[in-house]
N, C-alpha and C positions, 0 to 999 in steps of 0.2 A: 852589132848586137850590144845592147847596153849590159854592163855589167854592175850592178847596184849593190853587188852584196857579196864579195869572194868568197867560196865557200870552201876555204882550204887551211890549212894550222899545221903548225910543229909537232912533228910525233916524237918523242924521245927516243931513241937510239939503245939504252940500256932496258932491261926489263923492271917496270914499275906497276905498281897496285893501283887502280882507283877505285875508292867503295864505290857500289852500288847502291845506297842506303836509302832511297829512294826521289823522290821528284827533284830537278833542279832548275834555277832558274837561269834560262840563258841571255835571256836580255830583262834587263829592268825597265821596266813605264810605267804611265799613271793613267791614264783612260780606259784600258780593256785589258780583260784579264783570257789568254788563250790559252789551255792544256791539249800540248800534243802528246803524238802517239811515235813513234819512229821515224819514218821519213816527213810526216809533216810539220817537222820541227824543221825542217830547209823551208817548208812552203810557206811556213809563218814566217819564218826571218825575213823572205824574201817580197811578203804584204807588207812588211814592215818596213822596210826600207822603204816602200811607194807611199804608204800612212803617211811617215814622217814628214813627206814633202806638204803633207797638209797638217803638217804640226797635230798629230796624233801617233801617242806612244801607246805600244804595247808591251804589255809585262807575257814573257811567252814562257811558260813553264813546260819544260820537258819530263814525260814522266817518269820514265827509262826501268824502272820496274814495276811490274803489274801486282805482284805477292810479295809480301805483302801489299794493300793500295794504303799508301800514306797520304794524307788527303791535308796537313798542317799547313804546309806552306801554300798550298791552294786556296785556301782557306784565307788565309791572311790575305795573300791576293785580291783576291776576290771583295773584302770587305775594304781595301783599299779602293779598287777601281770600281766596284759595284756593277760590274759587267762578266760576264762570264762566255767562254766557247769555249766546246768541246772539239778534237780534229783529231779525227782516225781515219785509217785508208778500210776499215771493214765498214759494215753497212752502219746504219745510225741506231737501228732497231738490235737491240739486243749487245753489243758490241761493246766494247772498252769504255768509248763516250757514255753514253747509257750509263752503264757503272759506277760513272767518276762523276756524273751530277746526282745519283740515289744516293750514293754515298754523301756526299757533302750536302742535299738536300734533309740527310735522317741525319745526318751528323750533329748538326748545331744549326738554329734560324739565321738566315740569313738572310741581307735586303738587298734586291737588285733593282735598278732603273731598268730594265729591259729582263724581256724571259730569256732562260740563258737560251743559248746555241748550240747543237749538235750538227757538225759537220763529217762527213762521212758519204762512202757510196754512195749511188743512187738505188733505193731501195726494188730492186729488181734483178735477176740473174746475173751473173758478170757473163759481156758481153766474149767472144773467141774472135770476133772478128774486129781489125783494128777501123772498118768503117763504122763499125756498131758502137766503137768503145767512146767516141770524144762526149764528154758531159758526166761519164760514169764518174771518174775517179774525183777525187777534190784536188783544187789546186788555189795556186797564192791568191788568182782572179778570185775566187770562188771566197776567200776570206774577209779580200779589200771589201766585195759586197758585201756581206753580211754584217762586218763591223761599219762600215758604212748608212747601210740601212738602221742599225743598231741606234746607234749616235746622231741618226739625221743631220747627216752631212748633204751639203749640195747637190743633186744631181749632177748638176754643169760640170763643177768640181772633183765630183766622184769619176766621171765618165772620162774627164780628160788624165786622172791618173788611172782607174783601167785601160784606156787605151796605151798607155805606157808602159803600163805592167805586162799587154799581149806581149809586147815584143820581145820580152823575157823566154816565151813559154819553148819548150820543146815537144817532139811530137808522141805521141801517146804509148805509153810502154817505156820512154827514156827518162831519167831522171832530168829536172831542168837542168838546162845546158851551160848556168853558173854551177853548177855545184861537180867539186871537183875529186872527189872520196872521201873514203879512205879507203873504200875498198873498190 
């Protein structure tokens, strides 16, 4: 198994505070600008790592609070890279994503080269059976395409780093099988 992106850190040992104050940025780049939602902030990092191998950075902002939605530092982003996605594990319609591009679309004008992206469920029932489930949820695959498509990058190119990034994947209902807790 390739391991592209450890997904493990030092917890401190003493009891410590970190605000919550709202979005942050966990990786810096300049071509695409991605707002995650909880766990698909592992599934960005982990596009991210396959991206880079075609010399595309993403700046992946985590939003980590919902309430207030602070939309600044998105915002910034965004008029940096001029690209915009949205990535939630709820559906695309109605959903967090949804939200967070009304929001920064009423906010202030802004100019993208590309319409943004919402990425999310597939807008359909969630699946009970794990034969029913593969395509439902969103994953890293599901990103590299999109920003891919986005940026009109190569097929040839695209295709030989999805097939690289399959090998990452694990199987549905498990968190990818780099990512290591914290809980």
């Amino acid at each position: 198994m390739l391991d592209p992106l450890p997904q493990q850190d030092k917890v401190k040992s003493n009891n410590y505070l970190t605000p919550l104050d709202g979005p942050k940025i966990i990786k810096k780049g300049k071509n695409f600008t991605i707002v995650c939602v909880s766990y698909m902030a592992v599934e960005a990092l982990i596009a991210s790592s396959f991206l880079e191998k075609i010399n595309i950075s993403l700046e992946i902002i985590d939003l980590r609070v919902l309430r207030p939605l602070k939309v600044d530092k998105i915002l910034k982003s965004v008029n940096k890279t001029k690209f915009l996605m949205a990535v939630d594990l709820g559906w695309k319609s109605f959903g967090i994503s949804s939200e967070i591009l009304a929001t920064i679309f009423c906010s202030q004008k802004i100019s993208l080269k590309h319409p943004p992206i919402r990425l999310g469920m597939a807008e359909k029932p969630t699946p009970s059976s794990r034969g029913l489930v593969v395509g439902h949820y969103p994953n890293s695959i599901d990103i590299i395409r999109k920003v891919g498509k986005a940026l009109q990058v190569d097929k040839l190119k695209l295709d030989k780093i999805i097939k690289s990034a399959k090998l990452t994947l694990s199987p549905i209902d498990v968190p990818n099988n780099i990512f290591k807790g914290p809980f």
